[in-house]
N, C-alpha and C positions, 0 to 999 in steps of 0.2 A: 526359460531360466529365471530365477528369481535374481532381484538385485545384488545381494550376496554373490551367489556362484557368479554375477559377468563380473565382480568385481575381480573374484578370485582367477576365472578366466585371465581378466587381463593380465592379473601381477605373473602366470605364468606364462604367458606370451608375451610380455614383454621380456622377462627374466631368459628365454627362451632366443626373441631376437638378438637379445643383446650377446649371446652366446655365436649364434650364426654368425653373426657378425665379426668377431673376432674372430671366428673360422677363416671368413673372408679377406681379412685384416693377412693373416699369415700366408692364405693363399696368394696375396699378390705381393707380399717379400719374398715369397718364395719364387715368383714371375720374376724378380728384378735377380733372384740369388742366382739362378739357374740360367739366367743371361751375363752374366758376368765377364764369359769369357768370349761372347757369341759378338762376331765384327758387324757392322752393316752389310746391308741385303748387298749392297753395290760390290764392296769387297768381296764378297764369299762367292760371288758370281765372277766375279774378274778372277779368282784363284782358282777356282773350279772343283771348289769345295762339292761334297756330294753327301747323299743321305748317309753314307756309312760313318763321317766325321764326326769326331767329337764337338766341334761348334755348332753343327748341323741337329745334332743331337739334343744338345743343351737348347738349341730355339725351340725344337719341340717340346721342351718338358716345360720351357717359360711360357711357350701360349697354351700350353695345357692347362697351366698352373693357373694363368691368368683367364682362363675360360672357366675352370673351378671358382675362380675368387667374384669374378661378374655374375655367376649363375648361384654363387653364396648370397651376396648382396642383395639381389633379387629377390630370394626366399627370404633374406631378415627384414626387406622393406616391406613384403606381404604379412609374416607375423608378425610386425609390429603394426604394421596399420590395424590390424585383428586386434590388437593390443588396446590400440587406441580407439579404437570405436566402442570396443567393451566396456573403455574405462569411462565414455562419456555415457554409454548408455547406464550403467551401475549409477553415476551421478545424476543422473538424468538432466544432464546440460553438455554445454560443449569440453571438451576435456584437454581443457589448459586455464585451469584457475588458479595454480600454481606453479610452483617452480616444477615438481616432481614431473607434473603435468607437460608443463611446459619446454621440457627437457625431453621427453619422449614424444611428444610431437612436433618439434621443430627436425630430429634427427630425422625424422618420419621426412619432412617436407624435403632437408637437405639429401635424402638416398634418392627420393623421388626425383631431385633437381637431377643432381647427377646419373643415376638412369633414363632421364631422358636425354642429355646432355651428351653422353656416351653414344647414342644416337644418332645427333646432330651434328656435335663436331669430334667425335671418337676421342673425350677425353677421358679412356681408360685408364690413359697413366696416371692421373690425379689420385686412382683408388686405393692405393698406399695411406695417403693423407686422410679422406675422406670417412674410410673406415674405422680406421684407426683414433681418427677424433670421436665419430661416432661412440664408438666403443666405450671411451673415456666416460664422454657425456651421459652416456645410457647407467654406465657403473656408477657414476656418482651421484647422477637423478635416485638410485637406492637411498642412497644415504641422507637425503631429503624426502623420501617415504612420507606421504600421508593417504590416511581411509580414503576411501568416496565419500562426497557429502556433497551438502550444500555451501553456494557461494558464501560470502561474508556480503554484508549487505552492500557496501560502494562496488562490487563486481557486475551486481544485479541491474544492466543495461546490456543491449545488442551491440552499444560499443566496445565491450569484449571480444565479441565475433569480429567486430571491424577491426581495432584497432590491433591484440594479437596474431591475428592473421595476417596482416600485412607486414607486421612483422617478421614472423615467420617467415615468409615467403622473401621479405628482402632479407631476412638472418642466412638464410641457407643458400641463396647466391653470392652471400658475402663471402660464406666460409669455401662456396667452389674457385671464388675469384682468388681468395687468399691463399690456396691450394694449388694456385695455379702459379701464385706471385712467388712462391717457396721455389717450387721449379724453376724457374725463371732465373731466380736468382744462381740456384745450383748450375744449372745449364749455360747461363753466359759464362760464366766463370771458367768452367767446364773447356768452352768453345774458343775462351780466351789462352785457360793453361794446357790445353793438352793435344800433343802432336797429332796429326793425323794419322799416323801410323800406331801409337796407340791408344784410339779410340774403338773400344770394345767395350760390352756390357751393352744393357736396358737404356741407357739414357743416352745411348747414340740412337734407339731405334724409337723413342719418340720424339715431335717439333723441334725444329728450332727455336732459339730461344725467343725471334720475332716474331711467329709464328704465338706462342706461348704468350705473348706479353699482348699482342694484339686480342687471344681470346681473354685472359683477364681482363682489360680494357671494357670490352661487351659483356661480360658478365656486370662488373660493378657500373658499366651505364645504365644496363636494367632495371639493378637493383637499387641505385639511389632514390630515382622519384618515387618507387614502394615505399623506402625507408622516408621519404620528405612527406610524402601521406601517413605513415605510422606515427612518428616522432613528432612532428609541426603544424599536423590537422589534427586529423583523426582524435591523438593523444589528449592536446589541449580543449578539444571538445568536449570529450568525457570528463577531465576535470571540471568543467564548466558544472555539467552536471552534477558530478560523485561529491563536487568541494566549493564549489560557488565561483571559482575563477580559473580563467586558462591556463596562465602560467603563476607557479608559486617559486621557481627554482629552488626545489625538491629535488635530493641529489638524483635520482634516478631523472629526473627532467635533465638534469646539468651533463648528468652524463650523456644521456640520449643525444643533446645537443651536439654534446662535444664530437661524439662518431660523427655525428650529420657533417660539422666545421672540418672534419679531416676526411672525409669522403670528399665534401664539396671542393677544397683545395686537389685533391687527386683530380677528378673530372677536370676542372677548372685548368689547371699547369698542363692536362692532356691535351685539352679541345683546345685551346689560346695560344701553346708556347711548345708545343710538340714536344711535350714532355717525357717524355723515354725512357726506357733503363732499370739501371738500379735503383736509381733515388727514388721513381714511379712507386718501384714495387716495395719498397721499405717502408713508405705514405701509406700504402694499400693495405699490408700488415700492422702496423701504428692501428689504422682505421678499425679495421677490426678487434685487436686486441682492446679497444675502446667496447666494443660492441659485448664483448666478452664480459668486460668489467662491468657495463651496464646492465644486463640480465643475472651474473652469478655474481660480482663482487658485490654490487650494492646492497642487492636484496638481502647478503647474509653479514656484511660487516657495518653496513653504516646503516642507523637508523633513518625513520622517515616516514611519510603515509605512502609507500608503496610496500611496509614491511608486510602486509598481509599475503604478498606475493609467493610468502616463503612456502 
């Protein structure tokens, strides 16, 4: 294939993922619609509920739905990774030099998180969130559309590979962590207002919310020292090189910081003072809504030498 056609390749598998995707998006509201009226396992067994029930019913068509939506997701992490590889090989570099770039393959990293994730500690339920962000991201990475080419010259170093990568990789355990902290939040509340006798629907048949808040907790310990290597090494390295000096406090530096200062204070209040809760997880969201702002807000509203990112 000539450079042309993988370019073109890609814009249609990406275009393509981004589609599946939101297939999958709907398959797993459809998982939570369809459980709605469905009580926990413990109940339906103590009443002696049986397959011909209507509740009985409705669980099947929710893990149906919800087997649709896990097996959607999977197909749109495989074409878009096809996406992304085309788009690097069409530029003939790694393919996140810009936002457009970099929007499609961070969802890339975060479906990948999450499907392995879903593995380890069956956080299916997050896939509501996970996709549906997706989705978002993918649609409006269009809207920042540009050719294949080549870099701009301050791109043109291996701390590209280094430093967006590690990014990535701590972006998309942030957004499972954040994912999680959302639930969390809905779930205590949940466990706080609502009788036991009516407690039915999807969100009595996944974790507690302890349960919930402990896997956020491990997700964002993970992901911090990535992000302390992205943001506080790595970063001010390449400056060194691309600009003469580590730090210029360049708003995209001030930002980056700023996620690090509210991530670090989340860790910190967990590991010291057995920090818990809701306040934890409203820190946890704060942090990333940071992390948001430092990749999409700056590069399109506030000038700076990272505007090349666009």
């Amino acid at each position: 294939m000539t450079l042309e056609q993988l370019a073109q390749f890609s814009n249609y598998a990406i275009a393509s993922a981004t589609g599946v995707l939101a297939l999958a998006f709907v398959a797993y509201v459809a998982q939570w619609s369809f459980a709605r009226n469905v009580a926990p396992e413990r109940e339906l067994v103590a009443a002696g509920k049986g397959a011909s029930d209507p509740e009985q019913s409705g669980e099947e068509r929710s893990t149906m739905a919800g087997g649709i939506g896990f097996s959607l997701t999977m197909l749109a992490a495989v074409i878009l990774f096809a996406g992304v590889l085309a788009r690097g090989l069409a530029a003939e570099r790694v393919p996140w030099g810009n936002m457009y770039e970099f929007g499609c393959a961070a969802i890339l990293f975060a479906l990948t998180s999450y499907l392995v994730l879903v593995r380890v500690w069956s956080i299916d339920w997050v896939g509501p969130i996970i996709t549906g962000f997706g989705t978002v991201v993918l649609g409006l990475s269009m809207l920042v559309y540009v050719p294949a080419g080549p870099l701009v010259p301050a791109l043109h170093s291996y701390w590209l590979v280094i430093h967006v990568l590690a990014a990535m990789i701590s972006g998309a355990a942030f957004l499972v962590g954040a994912a999680a902290s959302v639930l969390y939040l809905v779930k205590s509340r949940a466990e706080r207002n609502t009788p036991e006798d009516e407690r039915v629907g999807f969100l009595w048949s996944i974790p507690d919310s302890a349960r919930i808040d402990q896997i956020a907790y491990r997700v964002h310990a993970f992901a911090f020292p990535i992000w302390t290597f992205a943001a506080l090494i790595a970063g001010p390295i390449w400056a060194q090189y691309a600009w003469g000096r580590y730090w210029g406090w360049d708003p995209k530096e001030v930002w980056a910081f700023i996620t690090w200062v509210v991530y670090a204070g989340y860790l910190h209040a967990r590991a010291t003072a057995g920090w818990k809760g809701k306040a934890a997880a409203i820190v946890a969201l704060i942090g990333f809504a940071t992390f948001v702002i430092s990749f999409v807000g700056v590069n399109l509203f506030v000038p700076g030498l990272h505007g090349y990112a666009k």
